[in-house]
N, CA, C and O atoms as CSV, one atom per row, in Angstrom:
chain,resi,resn,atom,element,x,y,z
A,1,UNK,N,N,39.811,31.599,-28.089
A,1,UNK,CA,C,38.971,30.735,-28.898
A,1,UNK,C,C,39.117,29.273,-28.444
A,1,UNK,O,O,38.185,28.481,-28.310
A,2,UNK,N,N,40.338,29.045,-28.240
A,2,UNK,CA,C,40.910,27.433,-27.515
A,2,UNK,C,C,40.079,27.273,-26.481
A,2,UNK,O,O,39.188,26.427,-26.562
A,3,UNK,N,N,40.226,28.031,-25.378
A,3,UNK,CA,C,39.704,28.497,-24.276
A,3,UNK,C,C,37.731,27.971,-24.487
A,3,UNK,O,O,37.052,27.088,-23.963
A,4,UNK,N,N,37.539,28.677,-25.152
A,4,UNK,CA,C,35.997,28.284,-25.269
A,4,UNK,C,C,35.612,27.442,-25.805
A,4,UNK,O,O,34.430,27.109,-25.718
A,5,UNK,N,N,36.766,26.618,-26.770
A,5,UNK,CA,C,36.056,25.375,-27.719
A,5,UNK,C,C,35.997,24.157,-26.316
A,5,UNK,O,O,35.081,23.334,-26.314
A,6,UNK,N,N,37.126,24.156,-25.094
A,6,UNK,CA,C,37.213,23.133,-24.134
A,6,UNK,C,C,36.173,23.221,-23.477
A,6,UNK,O,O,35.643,22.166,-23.127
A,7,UNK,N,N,35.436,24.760,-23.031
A,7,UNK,CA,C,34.283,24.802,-22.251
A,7,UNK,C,C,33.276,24.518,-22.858
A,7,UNK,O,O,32.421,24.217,-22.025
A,8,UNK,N,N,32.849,24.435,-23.970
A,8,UNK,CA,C,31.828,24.033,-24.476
A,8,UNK,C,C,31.953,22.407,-24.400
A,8,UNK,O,O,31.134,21.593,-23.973
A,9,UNK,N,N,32.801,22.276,-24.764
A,9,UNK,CA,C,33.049,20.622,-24.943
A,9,UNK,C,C,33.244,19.742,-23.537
A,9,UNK,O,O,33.575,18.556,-23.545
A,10,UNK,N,N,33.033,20.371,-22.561
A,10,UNK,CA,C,32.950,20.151,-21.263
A,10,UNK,C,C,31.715,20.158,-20.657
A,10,UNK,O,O,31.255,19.236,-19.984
A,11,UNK,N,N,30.998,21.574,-20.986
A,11,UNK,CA,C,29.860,21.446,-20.649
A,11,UNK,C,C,28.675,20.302,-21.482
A,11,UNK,O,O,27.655,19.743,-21.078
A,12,UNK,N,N,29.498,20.305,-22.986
A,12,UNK,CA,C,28.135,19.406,-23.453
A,12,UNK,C,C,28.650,17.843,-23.093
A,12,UNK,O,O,27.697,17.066,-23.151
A,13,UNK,N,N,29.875,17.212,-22.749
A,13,UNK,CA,C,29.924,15.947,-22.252
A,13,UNK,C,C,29.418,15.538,-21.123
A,13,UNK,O,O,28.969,14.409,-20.925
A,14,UNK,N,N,29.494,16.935,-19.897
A,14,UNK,CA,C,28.640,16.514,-18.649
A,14,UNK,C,C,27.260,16.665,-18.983
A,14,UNK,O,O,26.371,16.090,-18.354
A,15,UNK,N,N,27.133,17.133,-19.582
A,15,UNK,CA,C,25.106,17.158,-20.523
A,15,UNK,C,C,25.029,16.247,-20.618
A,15,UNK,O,O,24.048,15.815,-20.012
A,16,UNK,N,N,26.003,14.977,-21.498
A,16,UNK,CA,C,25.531,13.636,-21.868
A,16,UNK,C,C,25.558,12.836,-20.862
A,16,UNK,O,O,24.653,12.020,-20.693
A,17,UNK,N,N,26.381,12.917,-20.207
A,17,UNK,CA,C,26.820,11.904,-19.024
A,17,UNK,C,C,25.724,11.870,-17.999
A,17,UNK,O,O,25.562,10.855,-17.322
A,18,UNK,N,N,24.885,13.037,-17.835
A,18,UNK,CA,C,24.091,13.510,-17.013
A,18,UNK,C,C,22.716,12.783,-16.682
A,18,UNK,O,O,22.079,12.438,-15.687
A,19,UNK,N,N,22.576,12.728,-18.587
A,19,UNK,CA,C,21.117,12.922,-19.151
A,19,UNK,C,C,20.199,11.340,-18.682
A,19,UNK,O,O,18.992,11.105,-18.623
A,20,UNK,N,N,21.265,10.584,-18.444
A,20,UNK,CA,C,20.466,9.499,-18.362
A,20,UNK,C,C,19.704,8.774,-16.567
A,20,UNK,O,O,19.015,7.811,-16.231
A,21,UNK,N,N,20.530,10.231,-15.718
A,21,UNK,CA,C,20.359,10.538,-14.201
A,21,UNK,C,C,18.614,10.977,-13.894
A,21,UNK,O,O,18.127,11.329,-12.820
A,22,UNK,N,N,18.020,10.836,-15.038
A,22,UNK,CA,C,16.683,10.945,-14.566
A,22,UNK,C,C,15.956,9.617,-15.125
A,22,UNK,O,O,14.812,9.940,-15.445
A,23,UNK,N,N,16.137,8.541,-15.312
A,23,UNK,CA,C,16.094,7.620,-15.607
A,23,UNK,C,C,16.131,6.637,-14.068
A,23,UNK,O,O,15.490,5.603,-13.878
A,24,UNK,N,N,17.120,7.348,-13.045
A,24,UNK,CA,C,17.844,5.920,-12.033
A,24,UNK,C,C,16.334,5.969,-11.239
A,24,UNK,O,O,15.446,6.814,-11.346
A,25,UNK,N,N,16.377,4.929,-10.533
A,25,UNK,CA,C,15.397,4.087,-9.953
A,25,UNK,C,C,14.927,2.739,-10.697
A,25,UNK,O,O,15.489,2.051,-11.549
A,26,UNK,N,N,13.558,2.612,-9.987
A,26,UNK,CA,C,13.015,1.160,-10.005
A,26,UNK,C,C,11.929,1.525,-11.088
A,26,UNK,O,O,11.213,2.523,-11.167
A,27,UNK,N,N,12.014,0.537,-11.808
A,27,UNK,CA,C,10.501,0.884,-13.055
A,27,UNK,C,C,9.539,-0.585,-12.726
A,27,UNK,O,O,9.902,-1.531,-12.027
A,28,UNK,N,N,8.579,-0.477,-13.259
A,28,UNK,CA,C,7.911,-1.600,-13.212
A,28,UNK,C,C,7.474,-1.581,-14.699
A,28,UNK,O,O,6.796,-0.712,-15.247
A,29,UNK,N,N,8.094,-2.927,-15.354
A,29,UNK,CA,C,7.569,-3.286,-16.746
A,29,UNK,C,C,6.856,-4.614,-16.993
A,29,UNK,O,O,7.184,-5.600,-16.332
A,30,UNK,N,N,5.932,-4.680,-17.883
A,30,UNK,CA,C,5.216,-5.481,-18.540
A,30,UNK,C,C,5.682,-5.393,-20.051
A,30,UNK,O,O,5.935,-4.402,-20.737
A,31,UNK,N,N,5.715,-6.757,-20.353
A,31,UNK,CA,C,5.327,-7.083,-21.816
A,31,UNK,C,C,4.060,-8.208,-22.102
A,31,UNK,O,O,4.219,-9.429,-22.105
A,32,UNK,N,N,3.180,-7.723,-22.264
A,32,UNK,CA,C,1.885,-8.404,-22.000
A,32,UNK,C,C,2.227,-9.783,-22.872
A,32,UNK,O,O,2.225,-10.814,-22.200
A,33,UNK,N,N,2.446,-9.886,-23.934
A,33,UNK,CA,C,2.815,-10.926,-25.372
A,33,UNK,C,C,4.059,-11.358,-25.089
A,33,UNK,O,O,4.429,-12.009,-26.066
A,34,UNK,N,N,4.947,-11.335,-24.213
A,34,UNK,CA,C,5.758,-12.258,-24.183
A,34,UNK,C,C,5.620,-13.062,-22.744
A,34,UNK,O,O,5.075,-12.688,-21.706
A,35,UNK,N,N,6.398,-14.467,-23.091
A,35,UNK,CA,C,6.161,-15.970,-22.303
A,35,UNK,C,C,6.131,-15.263,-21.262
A,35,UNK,O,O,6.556,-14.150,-20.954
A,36,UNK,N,N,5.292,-16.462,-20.517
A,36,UNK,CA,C,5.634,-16.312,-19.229
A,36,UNK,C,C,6.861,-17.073,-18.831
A,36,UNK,O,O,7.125,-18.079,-19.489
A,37,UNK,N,N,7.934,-16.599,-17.478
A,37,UNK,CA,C,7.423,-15.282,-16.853
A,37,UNK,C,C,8.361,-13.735,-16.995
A,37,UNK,O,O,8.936,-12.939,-16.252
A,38,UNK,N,N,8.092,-13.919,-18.378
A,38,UNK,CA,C,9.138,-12.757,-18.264
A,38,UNK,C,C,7.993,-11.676,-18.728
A,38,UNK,O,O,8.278,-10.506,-18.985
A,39,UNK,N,N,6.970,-12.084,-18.785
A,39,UNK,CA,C,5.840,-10.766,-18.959
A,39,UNK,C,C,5.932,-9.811,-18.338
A,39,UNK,O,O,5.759,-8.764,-18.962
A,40,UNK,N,N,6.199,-9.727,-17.050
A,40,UNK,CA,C,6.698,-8.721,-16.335
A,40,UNK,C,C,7.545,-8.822,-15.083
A,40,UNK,O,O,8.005,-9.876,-14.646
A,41,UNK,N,N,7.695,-7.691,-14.581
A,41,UNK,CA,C,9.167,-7.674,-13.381
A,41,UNK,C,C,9.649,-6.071,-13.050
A,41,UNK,O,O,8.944,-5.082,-13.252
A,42,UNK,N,N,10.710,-6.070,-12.620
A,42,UNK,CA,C,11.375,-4.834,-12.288
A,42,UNK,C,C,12.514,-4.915,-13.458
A,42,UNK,O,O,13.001,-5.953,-13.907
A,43,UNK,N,N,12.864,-3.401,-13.898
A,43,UNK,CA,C,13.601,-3.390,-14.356
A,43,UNK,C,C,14.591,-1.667,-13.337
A,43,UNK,O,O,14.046,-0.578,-13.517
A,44,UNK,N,N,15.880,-1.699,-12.437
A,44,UNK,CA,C,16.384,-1.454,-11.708
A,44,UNK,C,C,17.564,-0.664,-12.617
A,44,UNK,O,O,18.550,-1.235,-13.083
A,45,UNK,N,N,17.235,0.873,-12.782
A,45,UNK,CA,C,18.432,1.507,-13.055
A,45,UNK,C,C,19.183,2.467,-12.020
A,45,UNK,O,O,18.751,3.175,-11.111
A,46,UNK,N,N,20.499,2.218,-12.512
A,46,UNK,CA,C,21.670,3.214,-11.173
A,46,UNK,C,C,22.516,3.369,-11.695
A,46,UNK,O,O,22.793,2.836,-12.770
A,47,UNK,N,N,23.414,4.424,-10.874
A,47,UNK,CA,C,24.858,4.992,-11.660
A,47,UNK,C,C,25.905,3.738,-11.009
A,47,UNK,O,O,25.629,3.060,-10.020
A,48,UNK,N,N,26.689,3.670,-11.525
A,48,UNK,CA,C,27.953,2.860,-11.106
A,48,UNK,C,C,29.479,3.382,-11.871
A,48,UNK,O,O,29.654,3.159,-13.069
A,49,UNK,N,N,30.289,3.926,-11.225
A,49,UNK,CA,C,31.480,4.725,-11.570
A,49,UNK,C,C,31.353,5.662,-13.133
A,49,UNK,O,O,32.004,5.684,-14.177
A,50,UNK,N,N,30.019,6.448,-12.551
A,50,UNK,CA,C,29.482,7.499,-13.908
A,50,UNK,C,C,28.779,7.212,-14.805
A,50,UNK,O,O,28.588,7.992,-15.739
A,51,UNK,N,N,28.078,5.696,-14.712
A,51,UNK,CA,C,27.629,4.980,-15.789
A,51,UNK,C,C,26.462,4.503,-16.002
A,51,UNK,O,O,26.208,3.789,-15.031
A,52,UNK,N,N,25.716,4.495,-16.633
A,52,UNK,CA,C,24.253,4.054,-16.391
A,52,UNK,C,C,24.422,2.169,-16.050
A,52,UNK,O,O,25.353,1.632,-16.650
A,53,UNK,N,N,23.940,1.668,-15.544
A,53,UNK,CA,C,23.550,0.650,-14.986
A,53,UNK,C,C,22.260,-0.468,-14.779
A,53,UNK,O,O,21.568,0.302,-14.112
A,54,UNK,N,N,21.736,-1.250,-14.830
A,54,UNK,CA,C,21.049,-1.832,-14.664
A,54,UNK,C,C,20.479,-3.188,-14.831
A,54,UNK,O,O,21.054,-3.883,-15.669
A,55,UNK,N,N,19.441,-3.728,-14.195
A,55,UNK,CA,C,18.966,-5.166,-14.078
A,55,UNK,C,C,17.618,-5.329,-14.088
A,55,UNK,O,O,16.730,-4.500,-13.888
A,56,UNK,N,N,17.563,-6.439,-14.333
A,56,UNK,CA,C,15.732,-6.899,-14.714
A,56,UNK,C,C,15.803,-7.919,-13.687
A,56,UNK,O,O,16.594,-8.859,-13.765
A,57,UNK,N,N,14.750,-7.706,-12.433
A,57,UNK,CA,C,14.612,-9.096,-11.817
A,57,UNK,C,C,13.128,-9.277,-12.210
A,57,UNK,O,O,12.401,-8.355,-12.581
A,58,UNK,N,N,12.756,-10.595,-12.083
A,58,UNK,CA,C,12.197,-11.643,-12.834
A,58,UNK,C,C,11.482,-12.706,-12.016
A,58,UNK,O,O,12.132,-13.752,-11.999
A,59,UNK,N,N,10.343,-12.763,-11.332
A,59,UNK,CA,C,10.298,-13.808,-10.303
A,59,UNK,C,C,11.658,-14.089,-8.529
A,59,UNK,O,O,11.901,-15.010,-7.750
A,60,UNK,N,N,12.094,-12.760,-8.715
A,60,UNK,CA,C,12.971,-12.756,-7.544
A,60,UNK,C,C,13.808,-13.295,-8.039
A,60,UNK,O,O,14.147,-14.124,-7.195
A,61,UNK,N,N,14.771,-13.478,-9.360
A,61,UNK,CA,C,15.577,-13.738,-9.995
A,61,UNK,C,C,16.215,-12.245,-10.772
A,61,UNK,O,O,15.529,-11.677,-11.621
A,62,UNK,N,N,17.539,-11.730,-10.382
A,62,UNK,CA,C,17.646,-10.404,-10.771
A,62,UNK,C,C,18.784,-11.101,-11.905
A,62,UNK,O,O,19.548,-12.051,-11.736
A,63,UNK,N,N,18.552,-10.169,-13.202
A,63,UNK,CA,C,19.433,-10.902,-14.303
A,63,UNK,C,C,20.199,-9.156,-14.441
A,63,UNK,O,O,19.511,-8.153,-14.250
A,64,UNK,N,N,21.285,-9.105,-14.700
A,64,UNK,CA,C,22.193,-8.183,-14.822
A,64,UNK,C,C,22.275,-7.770,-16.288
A,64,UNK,O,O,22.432,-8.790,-16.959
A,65,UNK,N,N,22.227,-6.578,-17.118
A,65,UNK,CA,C,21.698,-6.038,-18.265
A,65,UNK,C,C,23.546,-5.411,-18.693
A,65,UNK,O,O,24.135,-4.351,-18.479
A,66,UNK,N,N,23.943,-6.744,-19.383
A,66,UNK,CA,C,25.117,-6.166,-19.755
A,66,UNK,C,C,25.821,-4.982,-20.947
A,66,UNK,O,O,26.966,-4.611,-21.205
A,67,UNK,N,N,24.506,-4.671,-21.450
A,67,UNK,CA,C,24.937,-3.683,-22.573
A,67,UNK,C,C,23.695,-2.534,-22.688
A,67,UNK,O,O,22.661,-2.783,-23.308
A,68,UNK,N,N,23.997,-0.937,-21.842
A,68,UNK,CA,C,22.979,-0.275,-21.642
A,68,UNK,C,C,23.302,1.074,-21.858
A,68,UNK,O,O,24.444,1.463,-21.617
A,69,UNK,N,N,22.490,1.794,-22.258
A,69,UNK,CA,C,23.125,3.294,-23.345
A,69,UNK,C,C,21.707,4.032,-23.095
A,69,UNK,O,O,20.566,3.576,-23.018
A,70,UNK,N,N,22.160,5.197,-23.010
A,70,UNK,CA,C,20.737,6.147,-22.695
A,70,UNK,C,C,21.055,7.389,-24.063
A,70,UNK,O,O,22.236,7.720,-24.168
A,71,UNK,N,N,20.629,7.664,-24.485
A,71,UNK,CA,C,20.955,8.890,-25.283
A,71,UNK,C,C,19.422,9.517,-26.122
A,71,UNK,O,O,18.442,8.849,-26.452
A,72,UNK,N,N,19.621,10.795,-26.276
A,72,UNK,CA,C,18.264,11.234,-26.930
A,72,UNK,C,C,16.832,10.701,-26.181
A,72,UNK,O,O,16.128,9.969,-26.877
A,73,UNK,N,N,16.389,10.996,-24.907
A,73,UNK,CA,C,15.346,9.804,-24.752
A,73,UNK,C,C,14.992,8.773,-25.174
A,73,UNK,O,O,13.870,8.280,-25.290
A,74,UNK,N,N,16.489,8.240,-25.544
A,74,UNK,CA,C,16.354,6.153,-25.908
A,74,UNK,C,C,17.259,5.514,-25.370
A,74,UNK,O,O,18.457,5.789,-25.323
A,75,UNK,N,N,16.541,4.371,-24.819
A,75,UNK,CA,C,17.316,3.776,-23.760
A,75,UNK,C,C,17.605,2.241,-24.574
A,75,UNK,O,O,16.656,1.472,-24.729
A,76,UNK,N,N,18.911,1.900,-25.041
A,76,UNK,CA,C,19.254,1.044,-25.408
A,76,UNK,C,C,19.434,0.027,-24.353
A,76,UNK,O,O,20.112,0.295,-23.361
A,77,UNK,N,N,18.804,-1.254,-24.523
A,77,UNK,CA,C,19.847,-2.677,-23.597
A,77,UNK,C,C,19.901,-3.463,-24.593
A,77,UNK,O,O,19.171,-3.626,-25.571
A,78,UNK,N,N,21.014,-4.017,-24.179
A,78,UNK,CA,C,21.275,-5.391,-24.732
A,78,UNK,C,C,21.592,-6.866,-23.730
A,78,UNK,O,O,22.380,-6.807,-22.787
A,79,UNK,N,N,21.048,-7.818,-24.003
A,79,UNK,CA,C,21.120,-8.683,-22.833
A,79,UNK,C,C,20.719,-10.467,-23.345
A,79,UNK,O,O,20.234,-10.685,-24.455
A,80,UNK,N,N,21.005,-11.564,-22.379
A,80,UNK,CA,C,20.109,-12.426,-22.889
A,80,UNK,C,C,19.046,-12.817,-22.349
A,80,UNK,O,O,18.909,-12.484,-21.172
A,81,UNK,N,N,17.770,-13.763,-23.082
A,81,UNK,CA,C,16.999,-14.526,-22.446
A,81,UNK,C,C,17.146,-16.148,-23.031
A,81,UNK,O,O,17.188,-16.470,-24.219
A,82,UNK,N,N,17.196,-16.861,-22.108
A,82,UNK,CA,C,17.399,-18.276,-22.537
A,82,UNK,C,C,18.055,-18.642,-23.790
A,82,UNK,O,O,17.624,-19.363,-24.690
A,83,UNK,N,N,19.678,-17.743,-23.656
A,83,UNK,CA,C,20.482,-18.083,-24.607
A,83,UNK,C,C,19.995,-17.521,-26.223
A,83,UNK,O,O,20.183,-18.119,-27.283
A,84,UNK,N,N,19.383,-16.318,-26.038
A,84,UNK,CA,C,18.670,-15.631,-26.800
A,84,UNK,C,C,19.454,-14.204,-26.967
A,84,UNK,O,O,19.568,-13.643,-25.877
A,85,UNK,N,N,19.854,-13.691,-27.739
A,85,UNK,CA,C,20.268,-12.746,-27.596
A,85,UNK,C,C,18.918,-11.445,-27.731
A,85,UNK,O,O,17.913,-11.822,-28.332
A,86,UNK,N,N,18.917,-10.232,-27.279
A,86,UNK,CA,C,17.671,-9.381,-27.309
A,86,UNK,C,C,18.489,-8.198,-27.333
A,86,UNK,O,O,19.583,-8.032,-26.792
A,87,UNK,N,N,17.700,-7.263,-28.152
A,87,UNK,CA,C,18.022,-6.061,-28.267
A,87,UNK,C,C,16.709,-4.953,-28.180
A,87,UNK,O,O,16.047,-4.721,-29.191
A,88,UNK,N,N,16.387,-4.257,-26.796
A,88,UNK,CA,C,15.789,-3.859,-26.541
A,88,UNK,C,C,15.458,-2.223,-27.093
A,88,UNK,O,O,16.526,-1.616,-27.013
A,89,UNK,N,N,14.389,-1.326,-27.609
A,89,UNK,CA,C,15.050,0.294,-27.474
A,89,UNK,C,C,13.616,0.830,-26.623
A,89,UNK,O,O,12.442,0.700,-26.971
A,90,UNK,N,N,14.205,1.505,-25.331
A,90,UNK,CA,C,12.671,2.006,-25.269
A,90,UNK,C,C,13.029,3.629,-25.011
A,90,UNK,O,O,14.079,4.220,-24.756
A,91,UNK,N,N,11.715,4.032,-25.194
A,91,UNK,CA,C,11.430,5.766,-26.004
A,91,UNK,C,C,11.342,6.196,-24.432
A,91,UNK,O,O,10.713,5.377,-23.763
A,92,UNK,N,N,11.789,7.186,-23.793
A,92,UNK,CA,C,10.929,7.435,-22.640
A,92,UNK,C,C,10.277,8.534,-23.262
A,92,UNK,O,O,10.870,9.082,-24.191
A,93,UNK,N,N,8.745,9.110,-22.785
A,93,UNK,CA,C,8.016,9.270,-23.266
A,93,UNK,C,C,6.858,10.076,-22.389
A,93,UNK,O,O,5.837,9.391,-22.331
A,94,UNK,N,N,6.710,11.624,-21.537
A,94,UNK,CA,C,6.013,11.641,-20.372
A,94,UNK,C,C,6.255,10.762,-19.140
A,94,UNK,O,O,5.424,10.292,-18.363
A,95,UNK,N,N,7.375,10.669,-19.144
A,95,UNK,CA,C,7.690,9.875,-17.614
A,95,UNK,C,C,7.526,7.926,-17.988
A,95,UNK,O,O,7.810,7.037,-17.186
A,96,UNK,N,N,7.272,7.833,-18.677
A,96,UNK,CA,C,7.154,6.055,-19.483
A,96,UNK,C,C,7.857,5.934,-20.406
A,96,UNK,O,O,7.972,6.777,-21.295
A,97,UNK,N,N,8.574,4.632,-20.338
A,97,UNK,CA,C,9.126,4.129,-21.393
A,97,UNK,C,C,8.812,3.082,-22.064
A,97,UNK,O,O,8.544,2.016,-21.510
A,98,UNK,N,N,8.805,3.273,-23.526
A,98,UNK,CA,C,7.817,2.166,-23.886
A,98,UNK,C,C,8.746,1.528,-25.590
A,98,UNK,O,O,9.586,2.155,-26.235
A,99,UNK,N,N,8.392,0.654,-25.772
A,99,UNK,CA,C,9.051,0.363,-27.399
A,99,UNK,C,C,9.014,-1.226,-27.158
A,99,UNK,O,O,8.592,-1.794,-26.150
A,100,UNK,N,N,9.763,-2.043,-28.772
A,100,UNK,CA,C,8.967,-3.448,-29.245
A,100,UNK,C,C,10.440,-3.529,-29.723
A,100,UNK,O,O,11.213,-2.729,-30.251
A,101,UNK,N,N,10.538,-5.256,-29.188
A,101,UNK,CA,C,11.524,-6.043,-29.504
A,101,UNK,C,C,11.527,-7.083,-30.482
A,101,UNK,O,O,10.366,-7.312,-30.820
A,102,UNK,N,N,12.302,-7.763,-31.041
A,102,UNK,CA,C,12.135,-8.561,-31.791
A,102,UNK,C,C,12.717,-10.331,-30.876
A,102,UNK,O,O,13.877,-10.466,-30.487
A,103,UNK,N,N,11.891,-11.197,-30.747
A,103,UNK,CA,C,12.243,-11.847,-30.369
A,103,UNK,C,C,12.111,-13.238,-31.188
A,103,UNK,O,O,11.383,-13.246,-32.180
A,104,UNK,N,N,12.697,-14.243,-30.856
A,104,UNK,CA,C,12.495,-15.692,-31.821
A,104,UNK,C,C,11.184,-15.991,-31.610
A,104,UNK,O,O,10.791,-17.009,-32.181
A,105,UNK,N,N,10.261,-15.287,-30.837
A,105,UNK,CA,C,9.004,-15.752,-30.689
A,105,UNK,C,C,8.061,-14.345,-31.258
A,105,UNK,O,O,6.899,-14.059,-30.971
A,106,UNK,N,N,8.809,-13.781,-31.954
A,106,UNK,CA,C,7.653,-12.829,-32.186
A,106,UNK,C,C,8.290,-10.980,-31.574
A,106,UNK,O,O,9.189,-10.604,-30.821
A,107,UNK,N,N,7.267,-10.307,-32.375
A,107,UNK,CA,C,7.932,-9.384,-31.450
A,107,UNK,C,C,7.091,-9.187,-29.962
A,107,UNK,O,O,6.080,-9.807,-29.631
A,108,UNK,N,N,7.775,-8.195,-29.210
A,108,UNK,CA,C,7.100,-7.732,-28.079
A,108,UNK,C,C,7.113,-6.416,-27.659
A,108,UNK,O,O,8.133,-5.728,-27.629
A,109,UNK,N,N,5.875,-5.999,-27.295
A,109,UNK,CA,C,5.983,-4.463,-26.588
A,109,UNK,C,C,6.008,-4.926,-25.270
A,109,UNK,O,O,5.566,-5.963,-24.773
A,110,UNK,N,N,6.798,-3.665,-24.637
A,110,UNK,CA,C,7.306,-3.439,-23.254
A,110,UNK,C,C,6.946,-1.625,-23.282
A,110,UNK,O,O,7.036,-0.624,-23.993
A,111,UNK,N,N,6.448,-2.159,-21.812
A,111,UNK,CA,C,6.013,-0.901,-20.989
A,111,UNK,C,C,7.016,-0.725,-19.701
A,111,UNK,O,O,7.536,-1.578,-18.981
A,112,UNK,N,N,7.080,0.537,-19.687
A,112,UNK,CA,C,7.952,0.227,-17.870
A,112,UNK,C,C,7.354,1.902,-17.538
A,112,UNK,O,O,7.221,2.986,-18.107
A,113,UNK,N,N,7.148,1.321,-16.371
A,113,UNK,CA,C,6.570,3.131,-15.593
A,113,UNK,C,C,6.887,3.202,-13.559
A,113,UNK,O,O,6.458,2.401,-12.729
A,114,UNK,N,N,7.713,4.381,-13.327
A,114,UNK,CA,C,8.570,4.201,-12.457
A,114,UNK,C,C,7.192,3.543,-11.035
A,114,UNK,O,O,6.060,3.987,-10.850
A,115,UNK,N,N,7.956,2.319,-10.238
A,115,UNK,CA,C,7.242,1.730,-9.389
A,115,UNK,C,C,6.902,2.793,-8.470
A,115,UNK,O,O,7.718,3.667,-8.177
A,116,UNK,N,N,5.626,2.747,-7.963
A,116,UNK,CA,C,5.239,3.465,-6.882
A,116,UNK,C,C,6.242,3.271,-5.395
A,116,UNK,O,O,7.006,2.349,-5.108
A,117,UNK,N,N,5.993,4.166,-4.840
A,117,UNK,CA,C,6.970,4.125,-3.500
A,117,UNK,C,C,5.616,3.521,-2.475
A,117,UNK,O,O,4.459,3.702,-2.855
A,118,UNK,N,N,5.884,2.872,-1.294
A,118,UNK,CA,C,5.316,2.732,-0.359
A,118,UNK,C,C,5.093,3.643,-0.060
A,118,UNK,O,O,5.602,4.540,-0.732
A,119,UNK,N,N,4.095,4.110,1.263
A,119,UNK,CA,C,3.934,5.002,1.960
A,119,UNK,C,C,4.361,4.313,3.415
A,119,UNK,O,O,3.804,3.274,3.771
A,120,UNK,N,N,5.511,5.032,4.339
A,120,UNK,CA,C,5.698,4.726,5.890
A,120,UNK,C,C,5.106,4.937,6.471
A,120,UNK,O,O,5.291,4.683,7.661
């Protein structure tokens, strides 16, 4: 019974740890209603020692996304803008992730949908 409570509990932590591995790459997001220029940009997810990861660059300005959580198809960040604190949640949703922030200026929807690849 010991025996099977560890395998279960093994298999469902690498489930979690996993889940947010279809997420990594490059997205391209817009928030149409917020300032410019943070209306839109890249937002850049990756693993880093098992961990979800990621950054928003911004005009060729990459800002580093210090607080980021994937769980249930919701992707938590937390981060700043101009000494702003923001708390982001977006739904992924058919391959898009989408959801509305609250900002000192209002809220904002954000879209992000994975960037197209070049063709070589």
């Amino acid at each position: 019974m010991t025996l099977l409570l560890v395998i279960l509990m093994s298999v469902s932590s690498k489930a979690a740890d996993n889940g947010f591995k279809k997420l990594l790459g490059v997205w391209e997001f817009a928030a149409p209603n917020a300032p410019q220029p943070y209306d839109n940009g890249v937002l850049t997810l990756k693993e880093v020692d098992n961990k979800l990861a990621g950054e928003f660059t911004i005009q060729g300005q990459a800002m580093a996304i210090p607080q980021i959580e994937f769980a249930q198809d919701t992707l938590t960040l937390g981060f700043e803008v101009e000494n702003n604190p923001i708390s982001l949640k977006l739904i992924l949703k058919d391959g898009v992730l989408e959801g509305i922030t609250d900002t000192p200026n209002g809220p904002v929807t954000v879209t992000a949908k994975p960037a197209k690849q070049e063709a070589k």
